[in-house]
C-alpha positions as CSV (number, residue, x, y, z in Angstrom):
1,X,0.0,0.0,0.0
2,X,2.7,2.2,1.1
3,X,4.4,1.8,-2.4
4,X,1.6,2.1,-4.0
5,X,1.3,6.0,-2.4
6,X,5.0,6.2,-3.4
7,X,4.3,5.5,-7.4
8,X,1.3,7.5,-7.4
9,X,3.2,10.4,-5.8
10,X,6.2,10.1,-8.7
11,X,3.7,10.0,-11.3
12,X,2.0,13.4,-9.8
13,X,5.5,14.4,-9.6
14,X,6.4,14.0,-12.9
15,X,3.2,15.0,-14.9
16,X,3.0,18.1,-12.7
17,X,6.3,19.2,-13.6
18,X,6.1,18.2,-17.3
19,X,8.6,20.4,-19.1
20,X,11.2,19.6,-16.2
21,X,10.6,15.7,-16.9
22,X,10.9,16.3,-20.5
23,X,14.0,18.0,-20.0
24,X,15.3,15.3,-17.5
25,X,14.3,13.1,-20.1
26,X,16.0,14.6,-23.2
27,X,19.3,13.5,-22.5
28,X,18.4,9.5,-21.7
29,X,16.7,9.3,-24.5
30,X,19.1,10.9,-27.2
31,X,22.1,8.6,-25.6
32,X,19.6,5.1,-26.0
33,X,18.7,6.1,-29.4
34,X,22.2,6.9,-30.4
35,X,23.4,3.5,-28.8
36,X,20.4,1.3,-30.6
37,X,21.4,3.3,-33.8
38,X,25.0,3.1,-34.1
39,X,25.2,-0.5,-32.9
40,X,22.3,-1.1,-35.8
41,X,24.4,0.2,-38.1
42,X,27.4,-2.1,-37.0
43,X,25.7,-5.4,-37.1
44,X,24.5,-4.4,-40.3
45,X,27.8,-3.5,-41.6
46,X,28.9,-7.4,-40.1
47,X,26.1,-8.8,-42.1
48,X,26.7,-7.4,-45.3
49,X,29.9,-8.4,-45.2
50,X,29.3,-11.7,-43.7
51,X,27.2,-12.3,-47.0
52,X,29.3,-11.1,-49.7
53,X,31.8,-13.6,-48.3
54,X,29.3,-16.3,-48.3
55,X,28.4,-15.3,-51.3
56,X,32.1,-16.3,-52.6
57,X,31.8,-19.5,-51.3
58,X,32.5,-20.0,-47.3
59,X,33.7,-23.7,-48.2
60,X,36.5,-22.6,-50.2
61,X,40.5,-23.1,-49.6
62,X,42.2,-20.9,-52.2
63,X,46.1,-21.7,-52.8
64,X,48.1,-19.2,-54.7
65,X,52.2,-19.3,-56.0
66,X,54.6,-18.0,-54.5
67,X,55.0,-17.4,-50.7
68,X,53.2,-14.9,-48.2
69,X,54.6,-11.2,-48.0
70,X,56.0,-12.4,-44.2
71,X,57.8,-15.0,-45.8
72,X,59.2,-13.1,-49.2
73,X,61.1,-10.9,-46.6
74,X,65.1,-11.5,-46.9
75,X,64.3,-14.0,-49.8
76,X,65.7,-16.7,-49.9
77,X,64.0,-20.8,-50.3
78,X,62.2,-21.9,-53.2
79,X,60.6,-19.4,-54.3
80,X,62.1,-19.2,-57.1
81,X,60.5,-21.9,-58.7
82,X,56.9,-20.7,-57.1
83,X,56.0,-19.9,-60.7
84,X,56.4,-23.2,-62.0
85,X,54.2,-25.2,-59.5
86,X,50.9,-24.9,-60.3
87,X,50.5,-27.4,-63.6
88,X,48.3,-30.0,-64.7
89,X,50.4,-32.6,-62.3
90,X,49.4,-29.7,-59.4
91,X,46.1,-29.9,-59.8
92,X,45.3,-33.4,-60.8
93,X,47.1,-34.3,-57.3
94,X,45.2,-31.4,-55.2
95,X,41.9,-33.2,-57.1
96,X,42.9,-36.5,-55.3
97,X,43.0,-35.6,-52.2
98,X,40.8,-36.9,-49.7
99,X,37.9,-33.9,-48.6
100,X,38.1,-32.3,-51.4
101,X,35.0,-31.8,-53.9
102,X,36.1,-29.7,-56.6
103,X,39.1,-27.5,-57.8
104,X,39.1,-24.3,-60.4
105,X,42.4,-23.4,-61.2
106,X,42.7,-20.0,-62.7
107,X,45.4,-17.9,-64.7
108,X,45.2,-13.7,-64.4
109,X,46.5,-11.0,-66.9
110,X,46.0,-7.8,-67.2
111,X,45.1,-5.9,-70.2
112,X,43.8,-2.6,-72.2
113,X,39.9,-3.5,-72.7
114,X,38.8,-1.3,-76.1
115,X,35.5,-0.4,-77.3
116,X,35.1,2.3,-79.3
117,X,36.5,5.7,-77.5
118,X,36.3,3.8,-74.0
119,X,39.6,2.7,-73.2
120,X,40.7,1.1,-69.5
121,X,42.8,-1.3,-68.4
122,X,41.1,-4.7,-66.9
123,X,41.9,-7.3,-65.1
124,X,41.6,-10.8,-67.0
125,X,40.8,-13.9,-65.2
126,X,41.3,-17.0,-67.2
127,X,39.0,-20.0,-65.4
128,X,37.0,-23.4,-66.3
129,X,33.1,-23.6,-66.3
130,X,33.2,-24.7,-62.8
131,X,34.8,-21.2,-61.5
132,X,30.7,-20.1,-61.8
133,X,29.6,-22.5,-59.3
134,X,32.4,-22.2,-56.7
135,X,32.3,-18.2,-56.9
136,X,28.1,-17.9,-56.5
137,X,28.2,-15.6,-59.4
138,X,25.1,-15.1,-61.4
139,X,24.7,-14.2,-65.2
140,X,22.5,-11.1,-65.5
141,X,22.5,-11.3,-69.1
142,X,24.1,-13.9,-72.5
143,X,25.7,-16.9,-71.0
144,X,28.6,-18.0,-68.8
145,X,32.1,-19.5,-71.1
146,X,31.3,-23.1,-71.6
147,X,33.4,-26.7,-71.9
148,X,33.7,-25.5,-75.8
149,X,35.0,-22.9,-75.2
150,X,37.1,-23.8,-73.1
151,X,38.5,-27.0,-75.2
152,X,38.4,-24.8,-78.5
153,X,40.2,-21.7,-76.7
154,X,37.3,-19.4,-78.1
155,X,37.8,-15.7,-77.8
156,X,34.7,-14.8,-75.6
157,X,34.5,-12.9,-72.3
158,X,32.3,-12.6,-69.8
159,X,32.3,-9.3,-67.9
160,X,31.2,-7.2,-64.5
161,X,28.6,-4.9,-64.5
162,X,30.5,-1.8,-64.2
163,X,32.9,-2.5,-67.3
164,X,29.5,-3.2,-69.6
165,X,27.6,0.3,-68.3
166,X,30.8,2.2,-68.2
167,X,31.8,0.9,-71.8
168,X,28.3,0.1,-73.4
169,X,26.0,2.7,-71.4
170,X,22.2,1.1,-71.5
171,X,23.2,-0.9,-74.6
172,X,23.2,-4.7,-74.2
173,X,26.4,-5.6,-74.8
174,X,26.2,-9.0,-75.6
175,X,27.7,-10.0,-79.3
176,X,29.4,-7.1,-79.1
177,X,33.1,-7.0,-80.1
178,X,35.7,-5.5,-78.2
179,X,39.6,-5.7,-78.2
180,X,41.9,-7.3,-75.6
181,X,45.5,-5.9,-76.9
182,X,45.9,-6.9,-80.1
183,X,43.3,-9.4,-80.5
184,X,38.9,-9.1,-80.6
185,X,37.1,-10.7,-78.6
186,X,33.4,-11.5,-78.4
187,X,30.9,-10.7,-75.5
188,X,28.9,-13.3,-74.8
189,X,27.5,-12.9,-71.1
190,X,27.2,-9.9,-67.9
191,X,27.8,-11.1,-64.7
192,X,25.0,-9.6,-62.0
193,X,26.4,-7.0,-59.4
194,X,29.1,-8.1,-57.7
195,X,31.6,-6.4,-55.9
196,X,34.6,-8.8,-56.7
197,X,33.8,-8.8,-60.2
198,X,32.0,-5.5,-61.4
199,X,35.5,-4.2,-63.2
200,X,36.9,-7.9,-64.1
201,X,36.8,-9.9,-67.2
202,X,36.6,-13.9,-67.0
203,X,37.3,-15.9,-70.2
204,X,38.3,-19.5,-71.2
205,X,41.2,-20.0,-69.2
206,X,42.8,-21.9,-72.1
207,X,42.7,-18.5,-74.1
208,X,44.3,-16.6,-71.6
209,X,47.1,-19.0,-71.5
210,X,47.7,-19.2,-75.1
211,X,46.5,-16.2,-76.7
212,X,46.6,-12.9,-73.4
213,X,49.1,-14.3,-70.6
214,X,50.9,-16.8,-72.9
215,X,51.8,-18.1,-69.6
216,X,52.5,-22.2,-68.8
217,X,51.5,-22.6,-65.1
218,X,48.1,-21.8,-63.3
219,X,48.4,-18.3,-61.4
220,X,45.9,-19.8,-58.6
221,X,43.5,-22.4,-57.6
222,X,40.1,-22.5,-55.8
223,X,39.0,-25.5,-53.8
224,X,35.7,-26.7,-52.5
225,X,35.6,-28.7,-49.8
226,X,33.2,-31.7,-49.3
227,X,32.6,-31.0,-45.8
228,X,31.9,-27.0,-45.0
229,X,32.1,-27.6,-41.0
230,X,36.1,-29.1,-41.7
231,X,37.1,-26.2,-43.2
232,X,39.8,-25.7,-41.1
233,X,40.7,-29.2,-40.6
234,X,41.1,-29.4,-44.3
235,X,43.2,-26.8,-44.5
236,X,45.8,-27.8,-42.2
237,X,45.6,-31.5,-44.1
238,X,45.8,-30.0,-47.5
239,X,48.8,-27.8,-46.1
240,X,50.6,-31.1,-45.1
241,X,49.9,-33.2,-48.4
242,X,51.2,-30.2,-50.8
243,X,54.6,-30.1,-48.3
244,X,54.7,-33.7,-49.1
245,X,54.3,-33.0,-52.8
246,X,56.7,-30.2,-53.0
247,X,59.5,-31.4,-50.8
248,X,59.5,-28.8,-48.3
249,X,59.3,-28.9,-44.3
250,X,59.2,-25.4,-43.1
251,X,56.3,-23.1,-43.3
252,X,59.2,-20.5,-44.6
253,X,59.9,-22.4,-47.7
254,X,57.1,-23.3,-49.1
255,X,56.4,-22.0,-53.0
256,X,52.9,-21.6,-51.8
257,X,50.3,-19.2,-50.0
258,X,46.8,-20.7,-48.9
259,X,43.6,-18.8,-47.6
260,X,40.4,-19.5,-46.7
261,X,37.3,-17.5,-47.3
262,X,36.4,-18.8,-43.3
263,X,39.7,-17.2,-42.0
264,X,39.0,-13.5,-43.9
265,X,35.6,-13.8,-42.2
266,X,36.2,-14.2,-38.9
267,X,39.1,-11.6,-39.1
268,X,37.0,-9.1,-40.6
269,X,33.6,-10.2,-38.1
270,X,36.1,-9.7,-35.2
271,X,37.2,-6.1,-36.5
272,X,33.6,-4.9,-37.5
273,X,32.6,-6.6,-34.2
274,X,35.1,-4.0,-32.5
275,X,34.0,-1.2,-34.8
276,X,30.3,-1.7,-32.8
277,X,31.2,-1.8,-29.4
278,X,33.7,1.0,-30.1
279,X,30.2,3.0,-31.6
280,X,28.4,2.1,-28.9
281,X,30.6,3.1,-26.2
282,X,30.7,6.5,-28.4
283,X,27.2,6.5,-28.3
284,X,27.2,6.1,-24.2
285,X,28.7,9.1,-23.4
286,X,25.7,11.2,-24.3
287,X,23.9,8.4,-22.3
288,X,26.2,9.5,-19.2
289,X,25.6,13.2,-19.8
290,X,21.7,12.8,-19.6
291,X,22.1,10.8,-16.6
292,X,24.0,13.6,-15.2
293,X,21.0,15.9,-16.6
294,X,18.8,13.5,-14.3
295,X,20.5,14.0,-11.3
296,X,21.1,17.6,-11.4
297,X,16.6,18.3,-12.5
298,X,16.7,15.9,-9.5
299,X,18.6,18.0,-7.2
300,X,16.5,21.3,-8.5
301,X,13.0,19.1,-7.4
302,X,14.6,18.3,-3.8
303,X,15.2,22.0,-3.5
304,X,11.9,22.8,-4.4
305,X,10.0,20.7,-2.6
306,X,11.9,21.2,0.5
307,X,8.8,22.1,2.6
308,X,7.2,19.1,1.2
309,X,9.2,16.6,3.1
310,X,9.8,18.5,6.0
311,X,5.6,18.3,6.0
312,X,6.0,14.7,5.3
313,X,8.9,13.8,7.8
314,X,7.0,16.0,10.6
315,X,4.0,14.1,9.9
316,X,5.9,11.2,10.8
317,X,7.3,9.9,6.9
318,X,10.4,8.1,7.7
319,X,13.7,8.4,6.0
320,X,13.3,5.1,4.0
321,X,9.8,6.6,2.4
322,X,11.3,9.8,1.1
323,X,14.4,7.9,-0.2
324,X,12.2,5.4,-1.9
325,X,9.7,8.4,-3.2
326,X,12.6,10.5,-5.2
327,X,14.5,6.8,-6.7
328,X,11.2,6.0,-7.9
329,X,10.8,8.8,-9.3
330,X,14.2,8.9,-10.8
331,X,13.4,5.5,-12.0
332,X,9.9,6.3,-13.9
333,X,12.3,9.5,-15.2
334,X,14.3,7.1,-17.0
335,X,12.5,3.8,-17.5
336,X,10.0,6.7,-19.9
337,X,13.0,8.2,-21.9
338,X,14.5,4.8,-22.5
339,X,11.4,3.3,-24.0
340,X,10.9,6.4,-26.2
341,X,14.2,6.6,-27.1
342,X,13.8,2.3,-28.5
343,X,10.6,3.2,-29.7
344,X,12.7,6.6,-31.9
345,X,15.3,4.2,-32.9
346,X,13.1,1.9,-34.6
347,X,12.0,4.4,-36.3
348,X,15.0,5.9,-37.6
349,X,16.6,2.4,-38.5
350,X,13.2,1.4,-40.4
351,X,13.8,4.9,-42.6
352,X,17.6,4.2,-42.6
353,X,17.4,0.6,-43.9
354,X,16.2,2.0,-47.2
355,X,19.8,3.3,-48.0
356,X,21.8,1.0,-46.2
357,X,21.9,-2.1,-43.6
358,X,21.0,-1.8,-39.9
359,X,19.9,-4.2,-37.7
360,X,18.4,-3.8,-34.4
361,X,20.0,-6.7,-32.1
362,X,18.7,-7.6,-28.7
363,X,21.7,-7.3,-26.8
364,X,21.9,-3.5,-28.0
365,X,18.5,-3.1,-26.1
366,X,19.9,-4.9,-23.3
367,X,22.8,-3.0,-23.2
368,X,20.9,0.6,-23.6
369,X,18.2,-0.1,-20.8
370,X,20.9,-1.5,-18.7
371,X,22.7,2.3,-19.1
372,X,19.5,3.2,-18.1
373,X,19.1,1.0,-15.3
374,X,22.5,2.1,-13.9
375,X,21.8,5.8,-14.7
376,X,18.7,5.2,-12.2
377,X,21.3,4.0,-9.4
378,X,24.1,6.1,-10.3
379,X,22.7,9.6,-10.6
380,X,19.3,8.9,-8.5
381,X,20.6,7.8,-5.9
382,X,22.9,11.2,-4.6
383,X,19.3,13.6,-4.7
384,X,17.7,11.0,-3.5
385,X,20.0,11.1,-0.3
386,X,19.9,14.3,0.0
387,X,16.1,14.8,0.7
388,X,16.1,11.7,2.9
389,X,19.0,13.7,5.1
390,X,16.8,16.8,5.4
391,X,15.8,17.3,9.0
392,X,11.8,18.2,9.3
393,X,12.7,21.7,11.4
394,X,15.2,23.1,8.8
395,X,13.0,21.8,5.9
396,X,10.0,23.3,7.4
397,X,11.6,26.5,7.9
398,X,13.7,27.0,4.2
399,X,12.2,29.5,2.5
């Protein structure tokens, strides 16, 4: 009952007062919203990363020539001979080994691209009809390269979207010619958007080798494995069969860099997962400043009603009652601003989702109504005391 007389009294409080509470308010619910917000707009930074790299295949262990930058420094082991590793021997013994599912091996060049006045370099990637299916990538318009083309060394491309509008406008590019160097080529397909790929050109790996790169040895490879929950099992097993293969013992002489698509995730998860606690904590210290807002509206209420509780404490209200009147008071205060300030954020993240990713996690609400909850302790607590100390004959008499 007594409680009840002590919420009822806030709420009078508060309502009576209204511009004061709004004021109070102001600052709590700024800092939640900016919290919810900026933490949004970090987890949807995560995601959109996490499915562009899932989009490149998360089961994939990619093994280039020629060592890491760490290990190129001072020179030195068989690198020398990187560039000759990757053959048809390479590859058919990285095809017959146990895990793995499939293997695109791939040659790159790099080359003027001509049409008409538009003239740019390009990168060339030279790849087999599987390189589709391992990459995700999607044909927005014409055709992928095919077996034929591959076995006949056709001159077709494929390429991104931002090479066919910046060299073919709205036109549809797709039996148009265009020249690579000294030779024509024939566009036969446009890959959809695609981050990796809008400036790139793929073509039949066999007429990259013979007729662009005139290169001998595979630049790269591109593995699927069988089983995309050993993905770093498979790695390390891979790792020791191609050490086997190439002779060497030490991690500083191989002729060989692998990667996997699951390692550049979780690096880049763990970074942008820093990037949204570093916003959020940002975002906190305008949650501090309205709790210090609270307290000091607070403090301007005790002085006010000064008379009040020496009334109340002559009347026989104990210390306990008038403490637990002004925290409640302090906790309606900011239990109000927090909800409105979720309820804004929603609605800003609803508009801002239009343009680019947010999402609104749980634990960001947690995490802004526990600020909110510690704001109530922290900065409730001190005016709270202080009209609880009052003693009824000085209260009665402050004028």
């Amino acid at each position: 009952m007594i409680l009840t007389e002590h919420i009822r009294g806030a709420l009078v409080s508060i309502i009576s007062n209204k511009l004061r509470s709004a004021l109070s308010m102001l600052g709590i619910i700024i800092g939640v919203s900016a919290i919810i917000i900026l933490m949004a707009l970090g987890q949807g930074a995560t995601s959109s990363v996490v499915d562009q790299f899932n989009s490149m295949g998360a089961n994939l262990v990619s093994i280039s020539a020629g060592k890491s930058n760490a290990s190129r420094i001072g020179g030195g082991g068989s690198g020398g001979n990187a560039s000759k590793l990757m053959d048809s021997a390479f590859i058919e013994f990285v095809e017959n080994i146990n895990g793995v599912d499939k293997v695109s091996p791939t040659v790159t060049s790099s080359k003027q691209f001509i049409y008409g006045t538009y003239n740019t370099s390009a990168n060339i990637i030279g790849v087999k009809p599987i390189y589709q299916t391992l990459k995700n990538l999607t044909v927005a318009d014409g055709s992928f390269i095919s077996d034929d083309d591959v076995i006949e060394g056709n001159r077709v491309i494929v390429i991104g979207k931002t090479l066919w509008t910046s060299a073919f406008g709205t036109d549809s590019p797709i039996g148009k010619q265009v020249k690579l160097e000294n030779g024509i080529y024939t566009v036969i397909g446009v890959l959809a958007d695609n981050s990796q790929m809008n400036t790139r050109i793929i073509a039949p790996i066999t007429t990259v080798m013979s007729k662009i790169s005139w290169a001998h040895y595979y630049s790269s490879i591109d593995i699927s494995i069988k089983d995309v929950n050993n993905i770093t099992f498979m790695k390390t097993f891979i790792d020791s069969e191609l050490k086997r293969y190439t002779g060497v013992t030490s991690d500083d002489d191989k002729p060989y860099t692998m990667s996997s698509m699951s390692e550049i995730l979780s690096s880049i998860s763990s970074v942008t997962a820093t990037l949204t606690l570093f916003l959020g904590g940002v975002a906190a210290i305008s949650l501090i400043v309205g709790g210090i807002g609270v307290m000091n509206i607070m403090l301007v209420s005790v002085t006010e009603r000064t008379r009040e509780i020496g009334i109340r404490k002559a009347l026989g209200a104990l210390r306990s009652d008038i403490l637990t009147q002004f925290l409640i008071e302090a906790l309606f205060i900011s239990i109000i601003a927090g909800l409105i300030g979720i309820g804004i954020s929603y609605i800003v993240v609803s508009l801002v989702n239009s343009y680019i990713s947010a999402i609104i996690s749980t634990n960001s609400i947690l995490l802004s109504f526990g600020s909110v909850v510690f704001i109530w302790i922290f900065f409730g607590i001190l005016p709270a005391s202080k009209a609880a100390n009052l003693k009824p004959i000085d209260a009665l008499r402050y004028e």
